[in-house]
Biopython code that builds the backbone (N, CA, C, O; Angstrom):
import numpy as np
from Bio.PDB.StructureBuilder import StructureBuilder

atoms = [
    (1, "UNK", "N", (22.553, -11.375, -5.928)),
    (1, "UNK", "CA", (21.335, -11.069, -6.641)),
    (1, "UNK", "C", (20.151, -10.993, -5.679)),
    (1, "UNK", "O", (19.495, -9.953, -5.618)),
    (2, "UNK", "N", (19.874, -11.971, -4.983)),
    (2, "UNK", "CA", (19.066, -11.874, -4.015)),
    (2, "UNK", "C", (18.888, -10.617, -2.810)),
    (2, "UNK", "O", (17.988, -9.858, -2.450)),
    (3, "UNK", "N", (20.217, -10.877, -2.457)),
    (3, "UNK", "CA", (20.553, -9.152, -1.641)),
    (3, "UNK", "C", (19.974, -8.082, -2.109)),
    (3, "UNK", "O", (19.300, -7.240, -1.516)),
    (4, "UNK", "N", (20.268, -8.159, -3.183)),
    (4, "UNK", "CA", (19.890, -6.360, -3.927)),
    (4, "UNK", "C", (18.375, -6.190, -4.285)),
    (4, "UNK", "O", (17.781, -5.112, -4.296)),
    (5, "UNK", "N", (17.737, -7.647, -4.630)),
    (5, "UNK", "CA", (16.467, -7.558, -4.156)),
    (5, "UNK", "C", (16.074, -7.493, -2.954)),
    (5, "UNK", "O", (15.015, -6.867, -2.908)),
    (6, "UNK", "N", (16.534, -7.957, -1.614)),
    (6, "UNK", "CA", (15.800, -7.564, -0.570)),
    (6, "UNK", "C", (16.335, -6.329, -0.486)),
    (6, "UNK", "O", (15.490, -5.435, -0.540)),
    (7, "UNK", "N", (17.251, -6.043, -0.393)),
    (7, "UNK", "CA", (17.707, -4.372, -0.006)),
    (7, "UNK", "C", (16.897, -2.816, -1.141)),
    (7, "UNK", "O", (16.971, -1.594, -1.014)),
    (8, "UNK", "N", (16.195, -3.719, -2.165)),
    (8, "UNK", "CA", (15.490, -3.267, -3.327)),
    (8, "UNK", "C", (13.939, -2.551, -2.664)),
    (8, "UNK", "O", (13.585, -1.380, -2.526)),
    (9, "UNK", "N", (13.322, -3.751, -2.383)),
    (9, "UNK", "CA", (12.330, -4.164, -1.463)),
    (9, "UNK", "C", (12.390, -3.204, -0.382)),
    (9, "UNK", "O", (11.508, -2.346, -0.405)),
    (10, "UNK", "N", (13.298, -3.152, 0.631)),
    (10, "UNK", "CA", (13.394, -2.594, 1.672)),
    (10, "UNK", "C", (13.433, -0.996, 1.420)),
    (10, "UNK", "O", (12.802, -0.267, 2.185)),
    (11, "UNK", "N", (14.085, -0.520, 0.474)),
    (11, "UNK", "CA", (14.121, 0.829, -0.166)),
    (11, "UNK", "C", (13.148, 1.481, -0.336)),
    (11, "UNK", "O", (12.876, 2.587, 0.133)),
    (12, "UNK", "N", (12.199, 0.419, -1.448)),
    (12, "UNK", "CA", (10.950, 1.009, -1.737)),
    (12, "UNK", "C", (9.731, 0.713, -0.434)),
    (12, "UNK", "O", (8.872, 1.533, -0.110)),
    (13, "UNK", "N", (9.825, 0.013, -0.119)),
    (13, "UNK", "CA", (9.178, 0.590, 1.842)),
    (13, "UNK", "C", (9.058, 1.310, 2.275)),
    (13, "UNK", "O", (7.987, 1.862, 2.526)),
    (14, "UNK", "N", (10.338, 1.691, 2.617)),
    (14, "UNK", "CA", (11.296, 3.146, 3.170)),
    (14, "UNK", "C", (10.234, 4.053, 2.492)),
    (14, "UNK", "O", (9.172, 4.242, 3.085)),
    (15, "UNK", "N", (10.435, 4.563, 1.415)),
    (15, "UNK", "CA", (10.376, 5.659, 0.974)),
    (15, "UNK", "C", (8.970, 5.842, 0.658)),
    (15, "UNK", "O", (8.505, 6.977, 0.753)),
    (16, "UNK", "N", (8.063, 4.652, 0.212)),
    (16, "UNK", "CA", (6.639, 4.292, 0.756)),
    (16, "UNK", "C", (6.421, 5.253, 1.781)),
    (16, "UNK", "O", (5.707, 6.254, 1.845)),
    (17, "UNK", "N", (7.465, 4.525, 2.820)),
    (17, "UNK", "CA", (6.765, 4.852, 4.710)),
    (17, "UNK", "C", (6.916, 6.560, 4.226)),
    (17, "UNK", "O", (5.795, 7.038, 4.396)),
    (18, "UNK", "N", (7.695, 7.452, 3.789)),
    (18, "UNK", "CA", (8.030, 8.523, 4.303)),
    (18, "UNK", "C", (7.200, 8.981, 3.368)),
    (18, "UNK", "O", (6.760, 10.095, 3.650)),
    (19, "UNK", "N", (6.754, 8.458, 2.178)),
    (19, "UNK", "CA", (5.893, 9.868, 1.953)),
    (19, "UNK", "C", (4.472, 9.566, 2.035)),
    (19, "UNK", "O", (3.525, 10.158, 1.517)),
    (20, "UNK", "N", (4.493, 8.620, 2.720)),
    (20, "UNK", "CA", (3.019, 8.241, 3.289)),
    (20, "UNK", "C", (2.850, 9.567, 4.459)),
    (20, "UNK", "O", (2.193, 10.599, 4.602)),
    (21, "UNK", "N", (3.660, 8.961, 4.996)),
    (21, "UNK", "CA", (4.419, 10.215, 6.550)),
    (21, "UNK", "C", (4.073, 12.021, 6.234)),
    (21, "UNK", "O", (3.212, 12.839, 6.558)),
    (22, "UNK", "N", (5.132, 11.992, 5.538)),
    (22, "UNK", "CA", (5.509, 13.541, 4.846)),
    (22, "UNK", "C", (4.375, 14.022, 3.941)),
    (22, "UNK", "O", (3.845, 15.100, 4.211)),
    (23, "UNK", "N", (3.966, 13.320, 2.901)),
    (23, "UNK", "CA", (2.671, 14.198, 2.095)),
    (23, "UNK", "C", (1.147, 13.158, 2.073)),
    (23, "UNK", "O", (0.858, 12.098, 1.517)),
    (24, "UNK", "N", (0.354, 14.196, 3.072)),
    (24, "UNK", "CA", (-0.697, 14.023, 3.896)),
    (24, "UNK", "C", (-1.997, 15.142, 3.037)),
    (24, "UNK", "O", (-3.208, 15.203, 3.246)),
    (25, "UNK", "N", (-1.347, 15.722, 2.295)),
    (25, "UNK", "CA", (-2.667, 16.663, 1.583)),
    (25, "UNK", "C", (-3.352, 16.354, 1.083)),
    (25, "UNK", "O", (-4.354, 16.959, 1.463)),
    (26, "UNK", "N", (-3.681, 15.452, 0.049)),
    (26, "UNK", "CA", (-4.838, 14.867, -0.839)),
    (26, "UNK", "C", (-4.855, 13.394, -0.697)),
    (26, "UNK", "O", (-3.787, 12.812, -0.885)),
    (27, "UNK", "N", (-6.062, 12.601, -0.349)),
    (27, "UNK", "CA", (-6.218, 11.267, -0.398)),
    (27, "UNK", "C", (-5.509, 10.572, -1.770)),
    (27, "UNK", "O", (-4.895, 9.510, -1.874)),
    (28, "UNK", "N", (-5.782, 11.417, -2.598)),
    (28, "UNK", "CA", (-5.133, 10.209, -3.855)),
    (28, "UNK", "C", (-3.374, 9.513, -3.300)),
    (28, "UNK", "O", (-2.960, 8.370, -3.107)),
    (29, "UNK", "N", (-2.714, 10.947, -3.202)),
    (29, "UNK", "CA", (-0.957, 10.312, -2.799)),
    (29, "UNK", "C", (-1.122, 9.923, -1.443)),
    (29, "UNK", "O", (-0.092, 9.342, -1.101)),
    (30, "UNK", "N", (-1.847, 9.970, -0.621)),
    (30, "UNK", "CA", (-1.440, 8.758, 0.837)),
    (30, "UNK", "C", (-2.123, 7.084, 0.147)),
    (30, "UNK", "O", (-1.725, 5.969, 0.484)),
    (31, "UNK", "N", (-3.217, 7.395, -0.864)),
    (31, "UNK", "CA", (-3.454, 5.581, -1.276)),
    (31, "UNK", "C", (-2.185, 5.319, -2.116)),
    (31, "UNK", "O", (-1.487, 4.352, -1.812)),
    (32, "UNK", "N", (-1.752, 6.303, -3.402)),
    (32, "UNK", "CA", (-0.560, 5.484, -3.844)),
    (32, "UNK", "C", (0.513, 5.293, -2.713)),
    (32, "UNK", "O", (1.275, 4.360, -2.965)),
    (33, "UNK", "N", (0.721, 5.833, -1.731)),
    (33, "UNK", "CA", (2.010, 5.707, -0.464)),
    (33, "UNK", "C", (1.682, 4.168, -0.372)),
    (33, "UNK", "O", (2.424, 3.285, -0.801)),
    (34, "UNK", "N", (0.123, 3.913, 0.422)),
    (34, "UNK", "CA", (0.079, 2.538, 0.942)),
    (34, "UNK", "C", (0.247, 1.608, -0.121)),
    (34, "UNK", "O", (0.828, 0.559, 0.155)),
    (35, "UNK", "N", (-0.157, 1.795, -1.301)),
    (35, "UNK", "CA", (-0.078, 0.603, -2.313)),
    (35, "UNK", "C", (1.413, 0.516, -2.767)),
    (35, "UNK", "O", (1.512, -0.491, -3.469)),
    (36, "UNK", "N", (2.194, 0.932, -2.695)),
    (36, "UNK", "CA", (3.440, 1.141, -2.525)),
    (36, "UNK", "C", (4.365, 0.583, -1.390)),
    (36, "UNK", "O", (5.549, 0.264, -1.274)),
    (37, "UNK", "N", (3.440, 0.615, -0.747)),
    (37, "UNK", "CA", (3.975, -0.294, 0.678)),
    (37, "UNK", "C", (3.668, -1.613, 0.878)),
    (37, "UNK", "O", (4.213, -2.436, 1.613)),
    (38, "UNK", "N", (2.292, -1.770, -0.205)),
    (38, "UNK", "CA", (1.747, -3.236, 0.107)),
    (38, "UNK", "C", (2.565, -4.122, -1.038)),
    (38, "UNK", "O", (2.724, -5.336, -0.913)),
    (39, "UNK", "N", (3.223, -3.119, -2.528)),
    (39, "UNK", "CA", (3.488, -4.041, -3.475)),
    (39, "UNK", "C", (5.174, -4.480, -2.995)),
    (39, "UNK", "O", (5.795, -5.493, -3.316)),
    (40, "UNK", "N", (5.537, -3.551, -2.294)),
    (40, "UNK", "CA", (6.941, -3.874, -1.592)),
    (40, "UNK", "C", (7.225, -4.666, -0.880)),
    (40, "UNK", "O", (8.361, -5.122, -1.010)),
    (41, "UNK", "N", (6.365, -5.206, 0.194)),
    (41, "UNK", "CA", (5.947, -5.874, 1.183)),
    (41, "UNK", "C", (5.805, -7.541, 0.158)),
    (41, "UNK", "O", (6.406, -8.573, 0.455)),
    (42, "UNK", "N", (4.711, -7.346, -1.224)),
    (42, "UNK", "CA", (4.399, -8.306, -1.553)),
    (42, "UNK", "C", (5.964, -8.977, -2.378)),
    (42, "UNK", "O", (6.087, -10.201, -2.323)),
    (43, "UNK", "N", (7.126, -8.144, -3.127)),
    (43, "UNK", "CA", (7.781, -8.521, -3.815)),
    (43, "UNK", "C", (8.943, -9.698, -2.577)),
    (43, "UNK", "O", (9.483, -10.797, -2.697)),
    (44, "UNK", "N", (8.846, -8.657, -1.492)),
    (44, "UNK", "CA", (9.450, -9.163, -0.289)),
    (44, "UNK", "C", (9.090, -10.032, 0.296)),
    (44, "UNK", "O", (9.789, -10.116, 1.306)),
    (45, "UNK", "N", (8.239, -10.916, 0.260)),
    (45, "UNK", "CA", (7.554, -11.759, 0.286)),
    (45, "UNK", "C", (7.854, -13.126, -0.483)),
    (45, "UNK", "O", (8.216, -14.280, -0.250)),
    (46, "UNK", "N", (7.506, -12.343, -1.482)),
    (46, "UNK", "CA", (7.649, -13.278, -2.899)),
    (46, "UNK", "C", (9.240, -13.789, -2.848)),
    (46, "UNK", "O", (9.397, -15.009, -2.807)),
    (47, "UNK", "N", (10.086, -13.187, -2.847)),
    (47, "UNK", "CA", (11.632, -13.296, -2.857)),
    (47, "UNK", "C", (12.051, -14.091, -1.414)),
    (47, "UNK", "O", (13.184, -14.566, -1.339)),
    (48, "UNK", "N", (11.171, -14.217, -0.343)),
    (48, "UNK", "CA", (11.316, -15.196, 0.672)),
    (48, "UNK", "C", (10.661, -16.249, 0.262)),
    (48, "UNK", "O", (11.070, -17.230, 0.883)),
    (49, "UNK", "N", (10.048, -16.449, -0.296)),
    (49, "UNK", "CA", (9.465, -17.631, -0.493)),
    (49, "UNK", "C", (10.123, -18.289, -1.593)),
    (49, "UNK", "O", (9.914, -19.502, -1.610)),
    (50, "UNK", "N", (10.730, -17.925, -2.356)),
    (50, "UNK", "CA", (11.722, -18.166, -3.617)),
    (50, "UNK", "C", (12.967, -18.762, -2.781)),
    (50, "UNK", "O", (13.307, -19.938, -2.914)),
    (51, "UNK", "N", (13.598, -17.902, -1.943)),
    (51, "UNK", "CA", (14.894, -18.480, -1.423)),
    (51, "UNK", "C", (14.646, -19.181, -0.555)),
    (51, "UNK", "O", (15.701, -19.763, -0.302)),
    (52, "UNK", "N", (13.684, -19.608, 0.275)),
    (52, "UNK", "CA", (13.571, -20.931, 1.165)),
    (52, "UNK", "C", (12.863, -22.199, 0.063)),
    (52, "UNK", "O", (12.754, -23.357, 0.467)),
    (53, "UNK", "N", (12.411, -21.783, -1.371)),
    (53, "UNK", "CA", (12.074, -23.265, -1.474)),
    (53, "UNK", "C", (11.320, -24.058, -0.903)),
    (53, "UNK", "O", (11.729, -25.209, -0.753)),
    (54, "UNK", "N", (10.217, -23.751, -0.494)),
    (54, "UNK", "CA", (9.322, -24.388, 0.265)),
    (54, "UNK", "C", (8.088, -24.454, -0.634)),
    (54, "UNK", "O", (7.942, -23.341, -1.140)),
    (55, "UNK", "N", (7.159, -25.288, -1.031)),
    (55, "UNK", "CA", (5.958, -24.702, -1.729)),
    (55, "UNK", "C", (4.445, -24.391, -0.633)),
    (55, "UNK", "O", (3.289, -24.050, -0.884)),
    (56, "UNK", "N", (5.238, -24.737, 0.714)),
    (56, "UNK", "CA", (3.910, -24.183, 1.388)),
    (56, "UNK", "C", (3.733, -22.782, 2.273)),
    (56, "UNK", "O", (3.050, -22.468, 3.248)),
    (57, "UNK", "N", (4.704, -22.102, 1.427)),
    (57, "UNK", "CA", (5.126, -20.468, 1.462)),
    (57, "UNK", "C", (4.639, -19.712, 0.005)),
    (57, "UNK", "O", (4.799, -18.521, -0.263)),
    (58, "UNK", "N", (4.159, -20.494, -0.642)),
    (58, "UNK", "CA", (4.033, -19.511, -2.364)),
    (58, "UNK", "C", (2.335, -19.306, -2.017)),
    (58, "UNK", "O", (1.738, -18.574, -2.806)),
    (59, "UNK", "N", (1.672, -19.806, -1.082)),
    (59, "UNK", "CA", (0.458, -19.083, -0.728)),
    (59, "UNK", "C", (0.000, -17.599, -0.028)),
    (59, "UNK", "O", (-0.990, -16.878, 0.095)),
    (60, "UNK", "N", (1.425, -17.668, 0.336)),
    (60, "UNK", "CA", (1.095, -16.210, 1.656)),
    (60, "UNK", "C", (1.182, -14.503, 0.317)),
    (60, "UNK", "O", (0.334, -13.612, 0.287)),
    (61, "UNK", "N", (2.416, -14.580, -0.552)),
    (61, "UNK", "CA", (2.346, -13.880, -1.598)),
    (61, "UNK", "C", (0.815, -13.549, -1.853)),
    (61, "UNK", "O", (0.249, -12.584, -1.340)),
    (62, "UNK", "N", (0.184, -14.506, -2.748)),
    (62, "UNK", "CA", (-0.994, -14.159, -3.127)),
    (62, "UNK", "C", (-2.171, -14.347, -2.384)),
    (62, "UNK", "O", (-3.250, -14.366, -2.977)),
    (63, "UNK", "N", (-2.094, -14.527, -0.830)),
    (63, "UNK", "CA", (-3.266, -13.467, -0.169)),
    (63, "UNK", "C", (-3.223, -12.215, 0.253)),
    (63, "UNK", "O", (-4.167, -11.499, 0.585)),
    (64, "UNK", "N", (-1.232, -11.797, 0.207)),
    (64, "UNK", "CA", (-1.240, -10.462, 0.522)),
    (64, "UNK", "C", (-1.503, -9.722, -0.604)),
    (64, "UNK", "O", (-1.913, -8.585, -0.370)),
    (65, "UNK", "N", (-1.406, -9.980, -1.559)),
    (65, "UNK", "CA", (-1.616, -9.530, -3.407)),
    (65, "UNK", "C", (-2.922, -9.138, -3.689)),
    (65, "UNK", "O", (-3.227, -8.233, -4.465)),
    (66, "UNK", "N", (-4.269, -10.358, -2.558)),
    (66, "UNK", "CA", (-5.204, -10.213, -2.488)),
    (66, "UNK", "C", (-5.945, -9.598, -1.558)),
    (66, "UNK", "O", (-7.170, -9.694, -1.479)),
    (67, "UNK", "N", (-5.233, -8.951, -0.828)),
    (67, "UNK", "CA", (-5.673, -7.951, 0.618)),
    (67, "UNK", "C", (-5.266, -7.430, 0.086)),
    (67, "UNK", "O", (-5.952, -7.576, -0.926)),
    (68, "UNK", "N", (-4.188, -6.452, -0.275)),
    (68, "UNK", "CA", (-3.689, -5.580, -1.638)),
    (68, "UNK", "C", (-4.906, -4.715, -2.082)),
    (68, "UNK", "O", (-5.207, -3.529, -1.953)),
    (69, "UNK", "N", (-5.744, -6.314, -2.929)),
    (69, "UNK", "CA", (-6.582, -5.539, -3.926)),
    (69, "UNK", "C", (-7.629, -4.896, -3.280)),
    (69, "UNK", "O", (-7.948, -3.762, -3.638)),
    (70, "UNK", "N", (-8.369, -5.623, -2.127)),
    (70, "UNK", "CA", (-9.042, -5.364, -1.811)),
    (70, "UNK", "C", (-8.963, -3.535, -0.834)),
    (70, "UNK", "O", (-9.796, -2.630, -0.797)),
    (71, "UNK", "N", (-7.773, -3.642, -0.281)),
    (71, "UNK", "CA", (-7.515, -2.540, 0.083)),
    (71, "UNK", "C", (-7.250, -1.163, -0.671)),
    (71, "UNK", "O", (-7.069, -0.028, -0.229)),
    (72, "UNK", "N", (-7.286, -1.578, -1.738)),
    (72, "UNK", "CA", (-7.203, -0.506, -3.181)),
    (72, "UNK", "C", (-8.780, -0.185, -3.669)),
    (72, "UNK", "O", (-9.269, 0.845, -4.133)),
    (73, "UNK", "N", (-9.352, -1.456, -3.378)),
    (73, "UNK", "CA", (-10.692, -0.791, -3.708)),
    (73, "UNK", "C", (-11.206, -0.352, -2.595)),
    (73, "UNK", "O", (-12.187, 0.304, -2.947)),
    (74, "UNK", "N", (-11.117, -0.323, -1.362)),
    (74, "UNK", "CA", (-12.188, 0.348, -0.302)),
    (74, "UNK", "C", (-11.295, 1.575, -0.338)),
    (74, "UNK", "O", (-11.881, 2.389, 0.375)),
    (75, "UNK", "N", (-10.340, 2.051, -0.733)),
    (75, "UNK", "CA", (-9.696, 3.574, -0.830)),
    (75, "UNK", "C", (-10.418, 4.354, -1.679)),
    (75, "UNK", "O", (-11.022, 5.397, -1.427)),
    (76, "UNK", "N", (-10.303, 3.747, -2.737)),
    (76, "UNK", "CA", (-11.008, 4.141, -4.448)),
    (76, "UNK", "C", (-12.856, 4.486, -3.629)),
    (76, "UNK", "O", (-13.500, 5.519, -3.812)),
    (77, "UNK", "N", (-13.190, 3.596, -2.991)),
    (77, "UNK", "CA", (-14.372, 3.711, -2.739)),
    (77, "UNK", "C", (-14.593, 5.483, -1.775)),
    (77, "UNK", "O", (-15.308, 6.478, -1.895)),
    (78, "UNK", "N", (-13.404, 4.969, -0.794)),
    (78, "UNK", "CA", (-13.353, 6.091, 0.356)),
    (78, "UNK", "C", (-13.587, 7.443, -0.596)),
    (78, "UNK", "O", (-14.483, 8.286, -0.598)),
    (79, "UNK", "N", (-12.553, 7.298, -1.288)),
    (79, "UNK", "CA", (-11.768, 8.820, -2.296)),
    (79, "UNK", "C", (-13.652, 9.232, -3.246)),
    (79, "UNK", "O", (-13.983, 10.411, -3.366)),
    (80, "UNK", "N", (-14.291, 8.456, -3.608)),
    (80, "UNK", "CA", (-15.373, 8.889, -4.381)),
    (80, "UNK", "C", (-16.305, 9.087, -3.325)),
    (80, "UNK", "O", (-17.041, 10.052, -3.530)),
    (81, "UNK", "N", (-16.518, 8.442, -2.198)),
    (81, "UNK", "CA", (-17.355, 9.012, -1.411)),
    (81, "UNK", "C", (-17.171, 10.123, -0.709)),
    (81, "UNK", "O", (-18.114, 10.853, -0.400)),
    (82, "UNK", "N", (-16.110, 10.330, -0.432)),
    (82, "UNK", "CA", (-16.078, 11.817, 0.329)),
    (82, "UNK", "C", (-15.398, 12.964, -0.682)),
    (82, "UNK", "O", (-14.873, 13.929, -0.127)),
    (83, "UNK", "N", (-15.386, 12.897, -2.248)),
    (83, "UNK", "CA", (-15.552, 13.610, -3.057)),
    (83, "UNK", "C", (-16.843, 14.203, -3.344)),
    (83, "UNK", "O", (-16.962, 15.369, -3.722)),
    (84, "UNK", "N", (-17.815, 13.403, -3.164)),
    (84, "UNK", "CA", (-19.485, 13.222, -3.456)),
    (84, "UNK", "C", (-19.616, 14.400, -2.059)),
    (84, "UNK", "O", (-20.264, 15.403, -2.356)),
    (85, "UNK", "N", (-19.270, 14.377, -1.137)),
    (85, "UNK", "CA", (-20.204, 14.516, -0.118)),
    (85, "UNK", "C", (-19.338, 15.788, 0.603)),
    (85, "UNK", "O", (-19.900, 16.573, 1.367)),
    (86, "UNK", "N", (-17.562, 15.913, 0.182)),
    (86, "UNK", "CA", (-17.144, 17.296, 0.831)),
    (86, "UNK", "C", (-16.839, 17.984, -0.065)),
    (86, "UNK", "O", (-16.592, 19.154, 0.226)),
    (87, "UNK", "N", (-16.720, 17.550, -1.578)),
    (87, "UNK", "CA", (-16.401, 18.056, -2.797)),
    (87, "UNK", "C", (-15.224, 18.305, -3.383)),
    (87, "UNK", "O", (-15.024, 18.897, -4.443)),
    (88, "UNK", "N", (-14.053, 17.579, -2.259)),
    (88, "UNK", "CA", (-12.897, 17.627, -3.186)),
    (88, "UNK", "C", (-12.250, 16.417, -2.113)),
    (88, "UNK", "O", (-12.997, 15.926, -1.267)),
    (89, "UNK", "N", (-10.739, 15.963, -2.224)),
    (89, "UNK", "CA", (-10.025, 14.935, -1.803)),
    (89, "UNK", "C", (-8.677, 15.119, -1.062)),
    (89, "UNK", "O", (-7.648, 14.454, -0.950)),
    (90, "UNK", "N", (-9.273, 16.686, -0.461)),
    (90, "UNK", "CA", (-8.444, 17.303, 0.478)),
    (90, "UNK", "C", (-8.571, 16.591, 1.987)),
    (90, "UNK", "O", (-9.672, 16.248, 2.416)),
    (91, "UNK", "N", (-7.292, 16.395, 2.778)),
    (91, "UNK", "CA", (-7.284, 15.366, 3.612)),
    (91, "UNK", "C", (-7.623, 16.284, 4.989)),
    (91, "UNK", "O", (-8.053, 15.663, 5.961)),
    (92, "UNK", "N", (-7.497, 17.294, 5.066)),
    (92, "UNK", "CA", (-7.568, 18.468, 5.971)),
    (92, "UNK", "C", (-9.448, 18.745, 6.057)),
    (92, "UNK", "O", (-10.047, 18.875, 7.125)),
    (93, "UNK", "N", (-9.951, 18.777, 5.017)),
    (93, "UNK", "CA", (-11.324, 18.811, 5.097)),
    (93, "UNK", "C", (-12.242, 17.798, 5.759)),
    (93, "UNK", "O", (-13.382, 17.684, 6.209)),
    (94, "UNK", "N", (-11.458, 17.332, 5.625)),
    (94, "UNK", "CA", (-12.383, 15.613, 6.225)),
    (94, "UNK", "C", (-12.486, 15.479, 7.685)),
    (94, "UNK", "O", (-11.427, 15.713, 8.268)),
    (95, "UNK", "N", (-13.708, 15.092, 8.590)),
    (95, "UNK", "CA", (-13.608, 15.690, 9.926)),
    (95, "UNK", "C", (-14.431, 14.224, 10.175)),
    (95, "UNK", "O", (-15.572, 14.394, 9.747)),
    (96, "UNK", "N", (-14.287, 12.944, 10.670)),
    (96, "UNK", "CA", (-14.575, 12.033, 10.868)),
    (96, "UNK", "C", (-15.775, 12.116, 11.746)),
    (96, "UNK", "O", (-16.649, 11.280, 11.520)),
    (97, "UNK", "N", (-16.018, 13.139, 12.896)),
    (97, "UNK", "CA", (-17.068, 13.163, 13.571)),
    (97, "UNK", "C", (-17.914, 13.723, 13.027)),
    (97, "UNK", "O", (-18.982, 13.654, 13.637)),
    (98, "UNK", "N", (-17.948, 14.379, 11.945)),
    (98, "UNK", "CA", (-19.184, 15.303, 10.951)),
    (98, "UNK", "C", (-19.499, 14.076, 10.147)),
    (98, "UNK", "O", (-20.576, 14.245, 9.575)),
    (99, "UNK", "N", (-18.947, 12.859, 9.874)),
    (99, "UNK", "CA", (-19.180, 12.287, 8.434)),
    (99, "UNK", "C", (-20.814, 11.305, 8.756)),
    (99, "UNK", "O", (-21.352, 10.684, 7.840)),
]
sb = StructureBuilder()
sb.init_structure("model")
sb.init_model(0)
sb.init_chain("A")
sb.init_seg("    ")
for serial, (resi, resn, name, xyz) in enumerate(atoms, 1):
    if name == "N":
        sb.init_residue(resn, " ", resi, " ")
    sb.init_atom(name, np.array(xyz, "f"), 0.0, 1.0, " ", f" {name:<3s}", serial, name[0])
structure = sb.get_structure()
């Protein structure tokens, strides 16, 4: 049972990583890629800290849960500000030295 959750975990990473990788066109699908990577990361986490039994491991879960969030909102933030200012959430438009 445990196995198939880490190997679960590890899957949805994977496939996180690749279409983080592979589809690069619009800001919205590279933030769901990373949040996808962070909730995988967090279940994987969570499921180590379950099978060692330790209770001074059930803290690390929920600061990554909480860097998580926070990293969901400075995206959300990113994605409305450079909607405002290049007019759409095309990743090709965006030129970091113009901003």
């Amino acid at each position: 049972m445990i196995m198939s959750m880490h190997f679960t975990s590890f899957c949805a990473f994977i496939i996180s990583t690749l279409g983080f990788l592979l589809h690069q066109a619009h800001l919205i699908p590279t933030l769901l890629c990373l949040e996808g990577m962070m909730l995988s990361l967090f279940v994987a986490l969570s499921m180590w800290s379950i099978q060692l039994e330790v209770s001074s491991f059930m803290l690390a879960p929920m600061l990554m849960l909480t860097f998580s969030a926070c990293e969901a909102g400075m995206g959300l933030s990113l994605l409305v500000a450079s909607s405002w200012t290049h007019g759409s959430s095309h990743l090709q438009n965006l030129n970091l030295l113009q901003c």
